[in-house]
N, C-alpha and C positions, 0 to 999 in steps of 0.2 A: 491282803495276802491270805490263801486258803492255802491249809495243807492237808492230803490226801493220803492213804496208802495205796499203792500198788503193786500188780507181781505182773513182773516181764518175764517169764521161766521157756521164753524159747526166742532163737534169730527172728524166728516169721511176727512174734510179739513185739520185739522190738522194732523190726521195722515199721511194720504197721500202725507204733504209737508216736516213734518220728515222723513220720509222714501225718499222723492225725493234725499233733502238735505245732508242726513248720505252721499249718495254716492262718496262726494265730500270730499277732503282734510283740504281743507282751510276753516277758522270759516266763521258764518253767526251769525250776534248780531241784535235781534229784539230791537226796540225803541218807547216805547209808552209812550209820556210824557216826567217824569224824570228815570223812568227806564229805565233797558240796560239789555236785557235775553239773555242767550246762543239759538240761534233759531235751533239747535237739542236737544234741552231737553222739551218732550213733558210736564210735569209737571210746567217748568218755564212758558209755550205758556200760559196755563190754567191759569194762575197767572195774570194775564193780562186780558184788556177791550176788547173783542173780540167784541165787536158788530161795533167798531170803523175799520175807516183801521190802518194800521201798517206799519211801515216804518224799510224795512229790510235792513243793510250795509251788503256787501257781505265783504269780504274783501281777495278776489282774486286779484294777479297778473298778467297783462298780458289780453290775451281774454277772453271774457265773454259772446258768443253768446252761446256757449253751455248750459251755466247756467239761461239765459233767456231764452231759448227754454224751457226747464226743467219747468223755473218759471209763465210759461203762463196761468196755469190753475186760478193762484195766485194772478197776478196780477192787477191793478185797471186799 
């Protein structure tokens, strides 16, 4: 498991990083605070303090440079 920061601070960011993210297999759990949201459920992202950044656990096996390429638009 990797964990990253990120800032989602608009709709279009959000959708953009669900869609990045579906492509993948393996879950992504966003963490803000004491919550823990499925980070492809665009409804859970919205449930959250988006002005803040956000700390995403990947929770791949294995390599992860593909999935930080992917994450660059996103990350802090």
């Amino acid at each position: 498991m990797k964990t990253v920061q990120i800032s989602l601070n608009s709709i279009d960011k959000v959708k953009s990083f669900v869609n990045a993210i579906t492509q993948y297999e393996f879950d992504f759990d966003l963490i803000s605070g004491r919550y823990v949201i499925d980070a492809k459920s665009i409804m859970g992202i919205f449930s959250l303090d988006l002005s803040k950044p956000i700390d995403l656990a990947i929770h791949a096996e294995g390599n992860t440079d593909e999935i930080m390429e992917t994450l660059k638009p996103y990350l802090i």
